[in-house]
N, C-alpha and C positions, 0 to 999 in steps of 0.2 A: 452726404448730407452736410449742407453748411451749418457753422455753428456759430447761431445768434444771441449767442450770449451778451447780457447786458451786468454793466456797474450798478449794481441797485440797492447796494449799502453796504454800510462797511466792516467789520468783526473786528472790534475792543474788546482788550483782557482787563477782565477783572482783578483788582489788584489781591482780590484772594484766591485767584488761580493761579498753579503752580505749569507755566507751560513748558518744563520737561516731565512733567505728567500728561498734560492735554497739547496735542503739537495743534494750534490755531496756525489761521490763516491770514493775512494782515489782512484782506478785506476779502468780503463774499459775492460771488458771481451767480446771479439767478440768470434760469437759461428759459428762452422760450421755444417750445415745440409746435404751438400752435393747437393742443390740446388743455381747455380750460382744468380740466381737475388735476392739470401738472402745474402749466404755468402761474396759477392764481394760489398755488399752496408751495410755501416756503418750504418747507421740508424736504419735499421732491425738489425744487428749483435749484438750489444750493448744491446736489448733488451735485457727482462728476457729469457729464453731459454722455448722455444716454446715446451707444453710438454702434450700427450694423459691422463697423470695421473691425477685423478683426485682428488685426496687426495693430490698432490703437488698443483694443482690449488686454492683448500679450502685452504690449509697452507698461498698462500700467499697473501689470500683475507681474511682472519680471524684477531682478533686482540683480544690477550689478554690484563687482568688487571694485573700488579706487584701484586705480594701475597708473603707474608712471614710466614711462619706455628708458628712461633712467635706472630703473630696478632691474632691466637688463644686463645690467654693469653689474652689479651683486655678486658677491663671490656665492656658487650652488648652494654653500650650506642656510644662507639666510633665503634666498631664493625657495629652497625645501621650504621652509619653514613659513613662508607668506603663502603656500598654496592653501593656507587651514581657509583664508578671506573664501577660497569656493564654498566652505563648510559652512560658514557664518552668514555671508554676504553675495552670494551668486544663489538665484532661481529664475528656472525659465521653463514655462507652463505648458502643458503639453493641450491637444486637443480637447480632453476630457475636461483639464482645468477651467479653458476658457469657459468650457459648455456650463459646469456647477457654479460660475461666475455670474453668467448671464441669467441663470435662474435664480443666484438668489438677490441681485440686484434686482429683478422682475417681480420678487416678493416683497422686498425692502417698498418699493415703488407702490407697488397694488395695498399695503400695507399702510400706508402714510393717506393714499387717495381718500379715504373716511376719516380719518384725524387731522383736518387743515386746521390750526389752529385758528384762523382768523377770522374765522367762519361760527357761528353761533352754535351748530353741532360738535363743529371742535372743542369747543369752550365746554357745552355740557359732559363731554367726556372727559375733558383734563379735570374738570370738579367732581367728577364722579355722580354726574345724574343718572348713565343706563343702567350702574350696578341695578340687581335688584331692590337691594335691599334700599334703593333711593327712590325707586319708580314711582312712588307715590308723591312724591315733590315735583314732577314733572309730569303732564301729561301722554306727554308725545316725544319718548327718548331718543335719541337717534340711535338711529342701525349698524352697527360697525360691523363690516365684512370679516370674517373669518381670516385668521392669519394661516400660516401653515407648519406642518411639523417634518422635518428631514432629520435623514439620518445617512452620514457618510462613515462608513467602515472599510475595514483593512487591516492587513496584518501591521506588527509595532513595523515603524520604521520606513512604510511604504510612501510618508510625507502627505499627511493626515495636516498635523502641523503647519508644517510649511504653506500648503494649499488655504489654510482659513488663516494663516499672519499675513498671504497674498490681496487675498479679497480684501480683509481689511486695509492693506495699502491702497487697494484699487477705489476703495471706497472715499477717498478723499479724508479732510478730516475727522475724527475718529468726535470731535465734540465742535461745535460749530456756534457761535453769538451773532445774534440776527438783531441789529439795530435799528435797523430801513428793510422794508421793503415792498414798493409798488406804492411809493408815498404814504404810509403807516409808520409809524417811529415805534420802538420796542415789540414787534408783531409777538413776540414770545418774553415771556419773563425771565424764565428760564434756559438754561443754553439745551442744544437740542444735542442727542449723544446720540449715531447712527449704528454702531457697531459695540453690545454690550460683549464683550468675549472675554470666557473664564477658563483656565484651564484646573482639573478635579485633580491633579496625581496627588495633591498634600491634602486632600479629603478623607479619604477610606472611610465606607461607611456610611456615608453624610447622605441622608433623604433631604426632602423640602424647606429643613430649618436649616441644613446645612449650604445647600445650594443658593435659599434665601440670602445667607451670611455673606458668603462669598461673593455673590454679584453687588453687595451692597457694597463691601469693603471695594469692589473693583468700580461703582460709580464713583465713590469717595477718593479714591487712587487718582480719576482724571480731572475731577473738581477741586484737587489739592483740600478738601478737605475733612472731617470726620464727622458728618452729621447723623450718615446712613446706615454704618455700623455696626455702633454701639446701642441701637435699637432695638438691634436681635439678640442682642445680650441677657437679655430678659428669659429668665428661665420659661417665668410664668407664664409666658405666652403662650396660645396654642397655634394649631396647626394653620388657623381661622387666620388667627390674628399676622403669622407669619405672612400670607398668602396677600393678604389684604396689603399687608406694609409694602411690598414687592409692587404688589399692582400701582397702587401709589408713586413709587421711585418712576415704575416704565410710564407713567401718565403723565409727569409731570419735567421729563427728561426727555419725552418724546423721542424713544429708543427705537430704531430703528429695524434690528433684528437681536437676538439673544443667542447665542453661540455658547456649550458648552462642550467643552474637548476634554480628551481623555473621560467619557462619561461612563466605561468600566470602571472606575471607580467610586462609581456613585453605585448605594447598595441596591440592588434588585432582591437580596434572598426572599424568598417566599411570595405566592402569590399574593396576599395582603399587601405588600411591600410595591408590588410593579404597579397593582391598580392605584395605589394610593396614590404614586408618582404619578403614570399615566393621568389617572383624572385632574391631577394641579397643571401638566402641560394643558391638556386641554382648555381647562381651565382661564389659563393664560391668553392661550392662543385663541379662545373663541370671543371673550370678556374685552380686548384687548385689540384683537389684530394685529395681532404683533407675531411673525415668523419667529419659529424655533428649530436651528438648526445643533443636531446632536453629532459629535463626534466620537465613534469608539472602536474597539480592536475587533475582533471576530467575537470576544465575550459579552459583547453587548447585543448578537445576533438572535438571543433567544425572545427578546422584543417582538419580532417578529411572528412568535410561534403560540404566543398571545389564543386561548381557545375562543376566544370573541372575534371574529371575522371585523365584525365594526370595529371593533379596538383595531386592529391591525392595519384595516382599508384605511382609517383616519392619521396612523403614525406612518403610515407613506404618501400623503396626499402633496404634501411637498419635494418628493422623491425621493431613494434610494440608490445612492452614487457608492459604487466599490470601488476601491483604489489597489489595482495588484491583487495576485492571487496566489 
């Protein structure tokens, strides 16, 4: 497939972003496919360029180490010691990987197609008119398709990790500023964030106020700065108010997908506990369309075992990928 991508405006850093927090792009490439609910919506457009090839998909989920054929010269003992760059800085995807790749850029994609922002139903959703509790301010709310929920598992160590730091490289800019595009100046206010991804191991414990917290301090992380928070600081808040502030952040960052790793450590005890969880994903992901990919060990497999068949059918609807056995 040739790729016709065009210059169709250009990405400025705010001088309150910190970009070794947010790595920008010096200007944005919108690509046309020839399918209006891609090309007419800046979200999808900006992306990488959506491509059947599958050696350009490995390209840009691989990650070399610097190597200089000079380091040949090296006396062995510093030589030993540059092999750690495989540890650090070498990945190269196997079949599987490409495949959880292509799905969840397929969801990323499908996911954005009902949130164009430039579009009058985009706009009712970034202000929050389909919530319910809005619907009487609008007649005729728009529809947002349903996002999806996954869950990749595997024993420690099988490169759970590594596979979702991959995507996110593949996924181009991790935060993107849209100043033009298709002759509109500022299409978005706000910069769009494609890839919210959090890793739980300094959680233990953490339900919904905690998961809230942490994704918030991790928009805060690529926007250099602290607005999102110290919101959740608020004891008094409840579970409502949590959920709600969250929705907020993804609506108005136009986030692409939510990614939590190491999600064994996020608390499940008790069945009060998992439904509770369960219905905020949901939650998320129906309100939103916004994909929720889970990452966790084999301790997170009891998800599955859920006595609600519809709880279960709905937390694989986006797939079920094991890594190693």
């Amino acid at each position: 497939m040739t790729d016709t991508s065009k210059i169709c405006g250009e990405c400025k850093t705010p001088s309150s972003l910190d970009q070794t927090q947010a790595p920008l792009e010096s200007s944005v490439y919108y690509h046309t496919y020839g399918a209006p609910e891609m090309d007419d919506n800046p979200l999808i457009a900006a992306l990488p360029h959506v491509t059947d090839d599958e050696k350009e998909v490995t390209r840009r989920l691989m990650m070399k180490p610097q190597f200089s054929v000079d380091e040949r010269n090296l006396p062995n003992s510093i030589r030993v010691i540059l092999l750690s760059r495989l540890k650090h800085h070498f990945y190269y995807p196997s079949q599987l990987d490409v495949s959880i790749y292509k799905k969840v850029e397929e969801q990323i994609i499908s996911g954005y197609c009902t949130r164009n922002p430039v579009t009058p139903s985009g706009q009712a959703i970034l202000h929050g008119l389909g919530d319910e509790e809005n619907k009487h301010r609008r007649p005729c709310c728009p529809e947002i398709c349903a996002g999806t929920i996954s869950l990749l598992y595997g024993a420690s160590g099988r490169g759970k990790t590594a596979l979702l730091n991959a995507i996110t490289r593949a996924m181009g800019s991790v935060m993107i500023v849209h100043t033009h595009f298709r002759g509109q100046e500022k299409p978005l206010l706000y910069p769009q964030i494609t890839v919210l991804k959090r890793n739980m191991t300094d959680q233990p414990n953490s339900m919904i106020k905690g998961i809230s917290k942490v994704l918030a301090d991790r928009v805060d992380e690529l926007l250099g700065v602290d607005d999102y928070g110290p919101i959740f600081m608020d004891k008094s808040m409840s579970r409502t108010h949590y959920v709600s502030e969250l929705r907020r952040i993804i609506r108005k960052h136009w986030i692409g997908i939510v990614i939590i790793d190491a999600f064994e450590h996020v608390s499940l005890a008790g069945t009060k506990g998992k439904k509770e969880l369960l219905n905020v994903l949901d939650n998320m992901r129906d309100e939103l369309g916004v994909p929720i990919l889970l990452a966790s060990t084999y301790e997170c497999s009891d998800l599955l075992s859920m006595p609600s068949l519809r709880t279960t059918r709905r937390l694989i609807d986006g797939g079920v990928y094991e890594l190693g056995s």
